[in-house]
C-alpha positions as CSV (number, residue, x, y, z in Angstrom):
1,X,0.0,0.0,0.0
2,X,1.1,3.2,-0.4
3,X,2.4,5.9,2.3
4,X,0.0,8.4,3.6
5,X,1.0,12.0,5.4
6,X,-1.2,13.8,7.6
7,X,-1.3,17.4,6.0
8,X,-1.8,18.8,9.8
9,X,-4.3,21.3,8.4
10,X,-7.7,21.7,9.6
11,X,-9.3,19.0,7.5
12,X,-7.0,16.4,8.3
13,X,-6.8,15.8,4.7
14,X,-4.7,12.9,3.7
15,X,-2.2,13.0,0.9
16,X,-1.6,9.7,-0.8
17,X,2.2,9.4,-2.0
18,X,1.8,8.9,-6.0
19,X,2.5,5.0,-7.1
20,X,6.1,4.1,-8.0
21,X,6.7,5.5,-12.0
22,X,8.0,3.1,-14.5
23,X,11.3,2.2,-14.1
24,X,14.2,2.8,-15.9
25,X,16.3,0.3,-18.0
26,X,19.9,-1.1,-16.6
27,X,21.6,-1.3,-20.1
28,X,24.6,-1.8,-18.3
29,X,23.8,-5.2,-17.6
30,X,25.2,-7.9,-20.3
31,X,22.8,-10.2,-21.9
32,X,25.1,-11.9,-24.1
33,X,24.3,-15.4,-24.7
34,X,26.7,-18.0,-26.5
35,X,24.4,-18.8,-29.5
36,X,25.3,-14.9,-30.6
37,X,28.7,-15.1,-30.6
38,X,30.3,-16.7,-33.7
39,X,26.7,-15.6,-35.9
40,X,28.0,-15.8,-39.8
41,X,27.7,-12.1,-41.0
42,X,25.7,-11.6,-44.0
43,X,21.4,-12.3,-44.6
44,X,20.0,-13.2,-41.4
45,X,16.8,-13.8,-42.8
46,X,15.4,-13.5,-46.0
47,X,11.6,-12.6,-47.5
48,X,11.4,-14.0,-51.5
49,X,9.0,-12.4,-53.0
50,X,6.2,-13.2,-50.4
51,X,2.4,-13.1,-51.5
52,X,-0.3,-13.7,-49.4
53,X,-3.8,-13.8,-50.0
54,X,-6.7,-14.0,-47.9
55,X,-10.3,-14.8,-50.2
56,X,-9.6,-12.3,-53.3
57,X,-7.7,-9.9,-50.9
58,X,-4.0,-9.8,-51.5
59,X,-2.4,-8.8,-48.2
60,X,1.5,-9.4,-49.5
61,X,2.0,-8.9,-53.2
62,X,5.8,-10.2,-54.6
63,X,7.6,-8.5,-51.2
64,X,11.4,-9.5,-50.8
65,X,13.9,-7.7,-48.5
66,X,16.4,-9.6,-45.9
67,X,17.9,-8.6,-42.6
68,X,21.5,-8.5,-42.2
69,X,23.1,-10.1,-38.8
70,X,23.7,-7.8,-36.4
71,X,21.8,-4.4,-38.1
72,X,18.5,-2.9,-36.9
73,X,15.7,-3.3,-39.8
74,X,13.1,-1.1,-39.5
75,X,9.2,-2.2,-41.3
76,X,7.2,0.7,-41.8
77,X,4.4,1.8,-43.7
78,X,0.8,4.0,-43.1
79,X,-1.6,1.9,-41.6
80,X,-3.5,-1.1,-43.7
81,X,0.3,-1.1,-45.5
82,X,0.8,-4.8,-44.4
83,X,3.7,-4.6,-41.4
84,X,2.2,-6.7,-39.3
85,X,1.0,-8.7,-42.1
86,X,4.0,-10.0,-43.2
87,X,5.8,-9.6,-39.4
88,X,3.5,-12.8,-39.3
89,X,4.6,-14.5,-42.0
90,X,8.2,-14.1,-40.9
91,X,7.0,-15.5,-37.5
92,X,5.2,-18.7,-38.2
93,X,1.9,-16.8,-37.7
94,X,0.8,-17.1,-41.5
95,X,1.7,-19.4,-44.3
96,X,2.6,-17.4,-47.5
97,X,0.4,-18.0,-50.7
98,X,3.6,-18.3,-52.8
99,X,7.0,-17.3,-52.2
100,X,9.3,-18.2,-49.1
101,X,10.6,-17.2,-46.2
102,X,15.0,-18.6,-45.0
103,X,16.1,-18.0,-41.7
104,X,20.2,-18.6,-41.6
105,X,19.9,-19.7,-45.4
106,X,16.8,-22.9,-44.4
107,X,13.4,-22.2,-45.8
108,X,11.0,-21.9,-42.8
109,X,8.1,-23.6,-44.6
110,X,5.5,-24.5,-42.4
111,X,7.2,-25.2,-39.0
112,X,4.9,-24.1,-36.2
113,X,5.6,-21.0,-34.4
114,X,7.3,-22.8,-31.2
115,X,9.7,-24.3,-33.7
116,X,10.5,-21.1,-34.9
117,X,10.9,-19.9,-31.9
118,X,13.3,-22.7,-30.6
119,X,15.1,-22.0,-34.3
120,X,15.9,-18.2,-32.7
121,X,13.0,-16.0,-33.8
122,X,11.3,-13.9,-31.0
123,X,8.2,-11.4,-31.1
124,X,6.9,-8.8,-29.4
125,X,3.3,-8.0,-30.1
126,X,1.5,-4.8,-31.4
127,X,-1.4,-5.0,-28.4
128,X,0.5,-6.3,-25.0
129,X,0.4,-10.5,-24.5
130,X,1.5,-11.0,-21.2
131,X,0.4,-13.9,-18.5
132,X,-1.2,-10.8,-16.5
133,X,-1.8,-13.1,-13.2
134,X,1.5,-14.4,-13.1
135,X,4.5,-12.3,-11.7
136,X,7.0,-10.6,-13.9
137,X,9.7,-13.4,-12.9
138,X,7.2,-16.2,-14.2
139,X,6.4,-14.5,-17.2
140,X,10.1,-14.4,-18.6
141,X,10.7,-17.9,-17.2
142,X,7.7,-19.1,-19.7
143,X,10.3,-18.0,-21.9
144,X,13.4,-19.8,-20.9
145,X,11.4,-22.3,-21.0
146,X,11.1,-22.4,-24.5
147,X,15.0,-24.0,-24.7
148,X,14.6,-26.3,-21.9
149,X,15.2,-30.1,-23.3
150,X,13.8,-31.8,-20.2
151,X,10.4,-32.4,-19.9
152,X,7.3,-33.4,-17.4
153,X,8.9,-36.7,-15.7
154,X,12.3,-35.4,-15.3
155,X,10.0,-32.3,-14.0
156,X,7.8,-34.2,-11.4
157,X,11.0,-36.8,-10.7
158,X,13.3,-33.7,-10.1
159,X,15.9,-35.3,-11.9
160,X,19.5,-33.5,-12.0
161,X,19.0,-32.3,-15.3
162,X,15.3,-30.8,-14.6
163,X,17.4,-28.9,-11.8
164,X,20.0,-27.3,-13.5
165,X,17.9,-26.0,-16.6
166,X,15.6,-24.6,-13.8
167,X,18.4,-22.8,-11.8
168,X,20.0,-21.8,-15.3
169,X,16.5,-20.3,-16.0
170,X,16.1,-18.5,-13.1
171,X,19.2,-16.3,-13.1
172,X,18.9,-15.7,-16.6
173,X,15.5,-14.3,-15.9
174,X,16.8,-12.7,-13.3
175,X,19.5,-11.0,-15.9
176,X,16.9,-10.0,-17.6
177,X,14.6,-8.3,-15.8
178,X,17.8,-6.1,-14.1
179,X,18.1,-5.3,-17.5
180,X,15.2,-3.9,-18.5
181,X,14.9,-2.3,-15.0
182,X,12.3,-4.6,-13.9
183,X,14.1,-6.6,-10.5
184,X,12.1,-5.0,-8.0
185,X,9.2,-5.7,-9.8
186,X,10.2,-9.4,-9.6
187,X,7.2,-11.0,-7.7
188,X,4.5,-8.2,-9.2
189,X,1.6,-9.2,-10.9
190,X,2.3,-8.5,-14.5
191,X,-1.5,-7.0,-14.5
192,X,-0.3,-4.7,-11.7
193,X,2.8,-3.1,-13.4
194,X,2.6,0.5,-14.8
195,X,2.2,0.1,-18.9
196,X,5.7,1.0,-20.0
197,X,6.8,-1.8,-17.9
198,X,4.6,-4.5,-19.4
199,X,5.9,-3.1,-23.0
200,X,9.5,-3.3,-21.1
201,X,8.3,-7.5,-19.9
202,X,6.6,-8.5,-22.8
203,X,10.2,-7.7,-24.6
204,X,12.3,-9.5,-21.8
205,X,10.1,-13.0,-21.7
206,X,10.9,-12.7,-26.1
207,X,15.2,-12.3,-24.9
208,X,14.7,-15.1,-22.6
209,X,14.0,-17.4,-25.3
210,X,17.7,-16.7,-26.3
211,X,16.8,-15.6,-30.2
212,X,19.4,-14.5,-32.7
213,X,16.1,-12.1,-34.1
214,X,14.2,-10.2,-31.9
215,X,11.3,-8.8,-33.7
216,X,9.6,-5.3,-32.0
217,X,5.9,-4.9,-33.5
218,X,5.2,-1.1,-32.1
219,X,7.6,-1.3,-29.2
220,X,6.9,2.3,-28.5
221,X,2.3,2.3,-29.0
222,X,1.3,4.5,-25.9
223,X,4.8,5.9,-24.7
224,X,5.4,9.7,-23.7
225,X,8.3,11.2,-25.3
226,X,11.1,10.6,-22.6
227,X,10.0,6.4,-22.6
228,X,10.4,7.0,-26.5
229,X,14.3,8.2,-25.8
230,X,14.6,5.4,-23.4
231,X,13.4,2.8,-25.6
232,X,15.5,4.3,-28.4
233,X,18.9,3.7,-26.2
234,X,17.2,0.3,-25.0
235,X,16.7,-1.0,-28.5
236,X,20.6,0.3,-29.6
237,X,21.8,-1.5,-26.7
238,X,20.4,-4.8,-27.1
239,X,21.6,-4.4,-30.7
240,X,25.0,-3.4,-29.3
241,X,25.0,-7.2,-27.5
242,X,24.8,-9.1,-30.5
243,X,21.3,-9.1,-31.2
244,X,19.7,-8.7,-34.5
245,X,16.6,-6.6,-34.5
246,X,13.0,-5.8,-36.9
247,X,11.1,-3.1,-35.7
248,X,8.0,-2.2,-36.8
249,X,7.0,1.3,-35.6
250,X,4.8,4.5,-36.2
251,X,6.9,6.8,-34.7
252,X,8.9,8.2,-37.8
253,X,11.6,10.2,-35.2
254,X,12.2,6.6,-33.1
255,X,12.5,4.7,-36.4
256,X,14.9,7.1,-38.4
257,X,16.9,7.6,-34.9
258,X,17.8,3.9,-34.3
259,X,17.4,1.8,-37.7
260,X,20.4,1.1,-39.9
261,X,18.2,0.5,-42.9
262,X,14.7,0.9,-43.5
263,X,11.2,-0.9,-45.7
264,X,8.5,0.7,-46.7
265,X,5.7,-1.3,-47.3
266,X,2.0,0.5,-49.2
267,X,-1.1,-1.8,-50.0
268,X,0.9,-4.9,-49.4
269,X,4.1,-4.1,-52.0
270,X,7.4,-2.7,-50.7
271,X,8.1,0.7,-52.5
272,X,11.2,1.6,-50.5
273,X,14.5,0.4,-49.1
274,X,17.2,2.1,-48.2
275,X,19.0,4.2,-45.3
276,X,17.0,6.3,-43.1
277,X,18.5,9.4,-44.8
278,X,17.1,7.6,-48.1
279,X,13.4,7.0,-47.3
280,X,13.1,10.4,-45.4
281,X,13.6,12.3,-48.6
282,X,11.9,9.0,-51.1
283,X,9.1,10.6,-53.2
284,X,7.2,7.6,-52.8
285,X,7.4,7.3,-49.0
286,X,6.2,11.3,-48.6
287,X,3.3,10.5,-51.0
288,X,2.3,7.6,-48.9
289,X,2.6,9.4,-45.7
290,X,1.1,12.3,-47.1
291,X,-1.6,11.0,-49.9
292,X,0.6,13.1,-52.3
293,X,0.5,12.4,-55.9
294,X,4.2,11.9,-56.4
295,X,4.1,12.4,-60.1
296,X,2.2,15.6,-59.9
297,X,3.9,18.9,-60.6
């Protein structure tokens, strides 16, 4: 519960001290995990001329770009473009009408999204999918979990093995959420934190699942400007560690502040690549923004 102070005045008014703000990330911490280290450099993951249809609706039409190892892609487009669209077809979520998806050069094809996830592909999600009546520290350990190799028996017999990935599981959640600034939030409710540290959760339970692609689907949706800056430096730092990162994002400043190259996606067809210096000044990228005719004089 939260402190009270008598005001002394006539009234004997209350004043309720304000609950604790979000908190702020620990970037110093390292997060490093082996599987990062000896990466090949080069396409991460590729898109090959991805179509998807739903009925008569074409949601992807012929879209190919790739992710380098180690860069920061950013997906953007005005809304209905098809981001999150294809964000599911990279993630398992969708199976493309025609084309293909290769993650480390291997054609995803129709694995199931846990499989894809064991391969090294984490999400985030555009509207906030936590376990809200478990604690922070549970929700990131459901996503350690995702690499454990022992399973119920070993669980309920509490075999050696069971042990070890448990323990192994529980600093690195630890790690994590003194990372993200979320340790004395440990044993919260995840329905009970303030919203910028759900965003701040739902992205460490996705780095618990130790992925060589962390993939941000409007990482920043309902921060104030100062979370924005914070998220910015967050995002950069994870990077920093050895992480390869697709961001999908609204805000235009965050996006052409911390992406090395950027998409642009319109009605389902990519009509932009390039560096963030590129797109900001691409004809076709102002007219989509804007609903400009970019051939008129």
């Amino acid at each position: 519960m939260p402190e009270s102070t008598s005001t002394g005045g006539a009234t004997g008014a209350q004043v309720v001290a304000p609950e604790p703000t979000e908190s702020v990330p620990d970037t110093s911490v390292d997060i490093t995990v082996e599987e990062l280290v000896d990466l090949p450099r080069g396409k991460m993951l590729e898109v090959d001329d991805v179509t998807l249809r739903f009925g008569g609706v074409k949601a992807l039409d012929g879209v190919s770009f790739h992710i380098n190892t180690g860069e920061i892609l950013g997906l953007i487009g005005p809304n209905g473009a098809g981001k999150t669209t294809c964000f599911n077809v990279m993630t398992g979520v969708y199976q493309p009408t025609s084309g293909a998806v290769r993650f480390m050069g291997d054609p995803l094809g129709k694995r199931q999204k846990f499989q894809i996830t064991k391969l090294g592909i984490a999400r985030t999600f555009q509207n906030i999918r936590l376990f809200h009546n478990m604690t922070a520290l549970e929700n990131v350990l459901v996503g350690a979990d995702a690499h454990h190799s022992t399973g119920m028996v070993s669980a309920l017999l509490r075999l050696p093995k069971h042990r070890a990935e448990e323990s192994e599981g529980l600093d690195r959640a630890f790690e994590l959420l003194k990372f993200m600034g979320l340790d004395r939030r440990a044993n919260e409710l995840a329905r009970n934190l303030p919203y910028g540290d759900q965003r701040r959760l739902e992205i460490a339970r996705a780095l618990a699942t130790n992925p060589k692609l962390l993939c941000l689907d409007e990482p920043a949706a309902g921060f104030n400007p100062a979370e924005k800056v914070r998220l910015m430096e967050l995002i950069q730092t994870i990077r920093d560690q050895g992480y390869t990162v697709l961001l999908i994002e609204h805000d235009m400043k965050l996006v052409m502040g911390v992406t090395d190259r950027i998409v642009v996606l319109e009605f389902g067809k990519k009509i932009a690549e390039g560096l963030p210096s590129e797109i900001q000044d691409n004809p076709a990228v102002i007219a989509a923004y804007l609903g400009v005719d970019e051939d008129a004089s």
